[in-house]
C-alpha positions as CSV (number, residue, x, y, z in Angstrom):
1,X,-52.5,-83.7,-140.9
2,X,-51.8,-86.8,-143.1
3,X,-51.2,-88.5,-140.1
4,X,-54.4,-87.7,-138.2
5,X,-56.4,-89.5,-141.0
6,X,-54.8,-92.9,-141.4
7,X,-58.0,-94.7,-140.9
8,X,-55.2,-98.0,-140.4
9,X,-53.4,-96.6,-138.0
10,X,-54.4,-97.2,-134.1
11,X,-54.3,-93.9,-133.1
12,X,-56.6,-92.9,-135.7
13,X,-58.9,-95.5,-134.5
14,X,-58.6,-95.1,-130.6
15,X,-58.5,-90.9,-130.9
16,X,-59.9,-89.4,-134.0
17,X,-62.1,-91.5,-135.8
18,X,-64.8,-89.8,-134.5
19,X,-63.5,-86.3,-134.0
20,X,-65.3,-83.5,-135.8
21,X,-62.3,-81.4,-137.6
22,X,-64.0,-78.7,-138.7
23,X,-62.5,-76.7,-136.3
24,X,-59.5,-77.0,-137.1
25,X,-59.6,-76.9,-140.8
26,X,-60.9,-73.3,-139.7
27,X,-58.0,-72.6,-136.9
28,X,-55.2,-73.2,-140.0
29,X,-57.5,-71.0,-141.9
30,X,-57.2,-68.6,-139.2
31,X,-53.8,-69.0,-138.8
32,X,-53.0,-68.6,-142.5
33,X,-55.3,-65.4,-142.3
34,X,-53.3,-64.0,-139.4
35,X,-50.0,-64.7,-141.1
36,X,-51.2,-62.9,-143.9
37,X,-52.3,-59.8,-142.3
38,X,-48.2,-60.0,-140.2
39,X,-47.1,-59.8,-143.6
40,X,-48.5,-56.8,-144.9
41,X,-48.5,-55.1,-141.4
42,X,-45.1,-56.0,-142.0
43,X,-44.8,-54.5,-145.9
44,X,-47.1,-51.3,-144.8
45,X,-44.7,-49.9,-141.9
46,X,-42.0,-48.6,-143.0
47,X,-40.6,-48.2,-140.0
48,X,-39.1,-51.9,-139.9
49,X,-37.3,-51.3,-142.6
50,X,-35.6,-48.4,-140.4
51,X,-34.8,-50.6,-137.8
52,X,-33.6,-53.4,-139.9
53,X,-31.0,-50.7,-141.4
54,X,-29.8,-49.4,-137.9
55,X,-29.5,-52.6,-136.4
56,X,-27.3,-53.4,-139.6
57,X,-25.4,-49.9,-138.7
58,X,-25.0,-51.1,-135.1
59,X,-23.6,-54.6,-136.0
60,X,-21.0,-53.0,-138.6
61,X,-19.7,-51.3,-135.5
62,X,-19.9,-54.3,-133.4
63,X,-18.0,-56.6,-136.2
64,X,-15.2,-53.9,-136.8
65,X,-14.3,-54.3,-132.9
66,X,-15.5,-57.0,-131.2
67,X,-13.6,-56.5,-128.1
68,X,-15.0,-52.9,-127.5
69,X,-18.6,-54.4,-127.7
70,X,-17.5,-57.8,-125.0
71,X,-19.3,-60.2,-127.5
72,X,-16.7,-63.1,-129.0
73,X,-16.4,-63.1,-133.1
74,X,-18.3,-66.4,-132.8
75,X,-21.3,-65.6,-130.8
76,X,-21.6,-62.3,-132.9
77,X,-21.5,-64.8,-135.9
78,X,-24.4,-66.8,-134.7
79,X,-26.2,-63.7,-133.4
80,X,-25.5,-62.1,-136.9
81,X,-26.8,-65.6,-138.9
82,X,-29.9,-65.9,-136.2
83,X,-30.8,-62.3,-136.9
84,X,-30.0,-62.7,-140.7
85,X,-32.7,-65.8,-141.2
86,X,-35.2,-63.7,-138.5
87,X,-35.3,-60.8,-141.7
88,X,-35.1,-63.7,-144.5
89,X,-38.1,-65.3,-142.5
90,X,-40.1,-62.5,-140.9
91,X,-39.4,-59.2,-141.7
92,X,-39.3,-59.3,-145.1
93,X,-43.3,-59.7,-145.3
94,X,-42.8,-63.1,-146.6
95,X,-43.9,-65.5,-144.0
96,X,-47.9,-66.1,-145.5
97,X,-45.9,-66.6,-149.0
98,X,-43.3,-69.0,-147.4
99,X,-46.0,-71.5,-145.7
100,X,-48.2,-71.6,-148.5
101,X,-45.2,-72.5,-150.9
102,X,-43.8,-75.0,-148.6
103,X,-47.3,-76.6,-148.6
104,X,-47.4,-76.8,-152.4
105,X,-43.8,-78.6,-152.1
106,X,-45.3,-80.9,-150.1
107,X,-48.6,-81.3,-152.3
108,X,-46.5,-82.0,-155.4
109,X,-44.1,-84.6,-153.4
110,X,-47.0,-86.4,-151.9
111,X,-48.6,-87.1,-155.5
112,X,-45.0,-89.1,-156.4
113,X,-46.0,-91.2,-152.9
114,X,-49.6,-93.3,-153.8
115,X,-49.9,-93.3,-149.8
116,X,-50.1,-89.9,-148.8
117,X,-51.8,-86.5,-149.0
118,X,-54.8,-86.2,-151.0
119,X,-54.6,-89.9,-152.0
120,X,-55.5,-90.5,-148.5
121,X,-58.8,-91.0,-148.8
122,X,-60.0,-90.6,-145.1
123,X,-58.4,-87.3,-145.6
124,X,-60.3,-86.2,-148.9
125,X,-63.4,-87.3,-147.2
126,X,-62.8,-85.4,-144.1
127,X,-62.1,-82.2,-146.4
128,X,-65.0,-82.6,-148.7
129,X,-67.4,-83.3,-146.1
130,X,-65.9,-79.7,-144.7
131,X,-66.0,-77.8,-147.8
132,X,-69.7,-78.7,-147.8
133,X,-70.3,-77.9,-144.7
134,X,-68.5,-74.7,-145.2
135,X,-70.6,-74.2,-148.5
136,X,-74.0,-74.6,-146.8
137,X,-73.2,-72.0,-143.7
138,X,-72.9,-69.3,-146.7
């Protein structure tokens, strides 16, 4: 988003200067809020956690003999890491948690970088002015 308010770049000039973003400082709200509500869909059901055992069951099978199974050791490899960052990522009930730290990575390295993030001030401005408009619809 740091991009969309570089009040020196052209395309900020030519595109968005005059844009309202209100909308979508409340779609990545939305977004976050829908994320949030996966998660503990996610944490609620035990019934992934069923599945996420079986489907471990049924690889163990698969990985003891390939050959029975027609799958090559490497693509059951790649199927096994792909499915292995999928639980890491999404099934764990951790994906709300993950973007919200990532952004707070990103936060903390911006304030090493004097041109970025919340020292854009086009960007602050921008924000403010929707936290106060946000303030008065309550």
């Amino acid at each position: 988003m740091n991009g969309l308010f570089y009040d020196k770049h052209p395309l900020y000039k030519e595109n968005f200067k005059k844009q309202m973003y209100y909308s979508v400082f409340d779609n990545l709200g939305t977004m976050l809020t829908n994320l949030y509500i996966v998660d503990l869909i996610i944490k609620d059901n035990i019934s992934f956690e069923h599945y996420w055992k079986t489907y471990n069951n049924m690889f163990a099978k698969v990985r003891s003999n390939p050959d029975a199974y027609t799958i090559e050791k490497k693509m059951l490899r790649r199927l096994m890491k792909f499915v292995e960052k999928m639980y890491a990522n999404i099934l764990q009930g951790n994906v709300y948690e993950q973007v919200i730290n990532s952004v707070k990575e990103s936060i903390r390295g911006d304030f090493d970088k004097p041109d970025k993030f919340f020292k854009n001030k086009t960007f602050q401005e921008k924000y403010l002015e929707y936290l106060k408009w946000k303030a008065d619809r309550v």
